[in-house]
N, C-alpha and C positions, 0 to 999 in steps of 0.2 A: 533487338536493340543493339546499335554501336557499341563497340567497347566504350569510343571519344565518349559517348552518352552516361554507358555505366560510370566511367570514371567522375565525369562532374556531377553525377547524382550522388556516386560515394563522396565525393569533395564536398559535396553541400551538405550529405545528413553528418559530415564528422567537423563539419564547420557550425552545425547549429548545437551538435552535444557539445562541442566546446564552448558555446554561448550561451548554453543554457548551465554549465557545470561553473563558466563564470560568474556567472549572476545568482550562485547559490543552488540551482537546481541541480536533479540528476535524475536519469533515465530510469527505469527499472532494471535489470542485467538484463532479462527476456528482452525488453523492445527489441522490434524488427521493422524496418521501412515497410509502409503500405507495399511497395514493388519489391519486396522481395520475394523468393520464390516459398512458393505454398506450404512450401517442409517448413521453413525458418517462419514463416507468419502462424502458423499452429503455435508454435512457441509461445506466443501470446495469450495462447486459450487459460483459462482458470484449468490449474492441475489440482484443484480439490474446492468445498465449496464448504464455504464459512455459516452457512444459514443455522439458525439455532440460536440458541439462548445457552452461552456459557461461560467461563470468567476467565478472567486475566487476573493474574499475582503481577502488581508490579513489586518495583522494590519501596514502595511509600505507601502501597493501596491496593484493595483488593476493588475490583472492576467489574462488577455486571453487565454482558453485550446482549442485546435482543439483537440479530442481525436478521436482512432475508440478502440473498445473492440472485441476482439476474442472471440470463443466458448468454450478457454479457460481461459477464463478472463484477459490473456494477451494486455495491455495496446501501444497503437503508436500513436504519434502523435508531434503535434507542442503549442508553445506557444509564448505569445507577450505579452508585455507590455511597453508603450510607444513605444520608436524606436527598442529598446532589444527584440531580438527574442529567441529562446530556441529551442530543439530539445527533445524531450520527448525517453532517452537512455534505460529505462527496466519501467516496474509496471505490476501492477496487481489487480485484485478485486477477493478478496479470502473474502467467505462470506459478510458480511458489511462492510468490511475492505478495503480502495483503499492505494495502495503507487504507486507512480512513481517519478523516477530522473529527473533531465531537464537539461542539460548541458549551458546554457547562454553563448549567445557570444560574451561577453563582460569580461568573465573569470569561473561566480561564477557557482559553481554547486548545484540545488538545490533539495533535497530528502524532498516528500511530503507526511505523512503519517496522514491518517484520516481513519473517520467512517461516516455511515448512521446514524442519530438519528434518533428518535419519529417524527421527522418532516418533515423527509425524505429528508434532507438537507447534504450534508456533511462536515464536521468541522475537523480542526485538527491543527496540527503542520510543520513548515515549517524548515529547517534547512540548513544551508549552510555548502555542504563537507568540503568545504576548508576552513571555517573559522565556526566551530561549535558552537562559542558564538553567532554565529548571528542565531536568530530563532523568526520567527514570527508567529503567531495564524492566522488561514484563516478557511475561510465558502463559500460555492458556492451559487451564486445567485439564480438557480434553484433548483426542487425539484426532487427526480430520483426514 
């Protein structure tokens, strides 16, 4: 490949995270361009795998996950707490990185985004689609 090449393919994928970080989104840290080289595309792989049935402390609620994890770090499953049950609609484990939605049916939609620490625990941010001031801090009981 051309340098000229590599440079407007760098110039496009840092013109679409900027497009995408405009519009509210954001990458995961691990993404890496389809065309990057095979060391930096491993980055991608799931570094640990969520499957199991374990819980989440948030700071408002305690959280039941039924997950299973694909080969490609694609996330399914279910969730409970108290009588509220949830359906687990998309996620993923991209590097140390987990997210998945949960749909509640009771109304709220909730988008779960964490990481692996040093203690191999995972911790993060909890956020309600439909009413985005509502966000709580959560850690899973287990270690993965």
């Amino acid at each position: 490949m051309s340098r000229r090449t590599r440079k407007l393919l760098t110039t496009s994928a840092a013109a679409l995270i900027l497009s995408a970080a405009g519009a509210g989104l954001t990458a995961p840290a691990s993404a890496a361009p389809a065309n990057a080289p095979s060391a930096v595309r491993q980055a991608r792989v799931a570094a640990f795998n969520a499957t199991g049935v374990w819980t989440i402390y948030q700071s408002n609620a305690t959280v039941r996950v039924d997950l299973r994890q694909d080969g490609s770090g694609n996330l399914f499953g279910s969730t409970s707490s108290g009588n509220t049950v949830g359906t687990v609609q998309e996620g993923s484990v991209t590097g140390n990185d987990i997210y998945f939605v949960v749909q509640w049916n009771h109304g709220p939609k909730g988008r779960y985004t964490g990481s692996l620490g040093q203690d191999r625990r995972l911790s993060g941010l909890t956020v309600d689609l439909n009413n985005p001031s509502s966000q709580a801090t959560w850690r899973s009981d287990r270690t993965f």
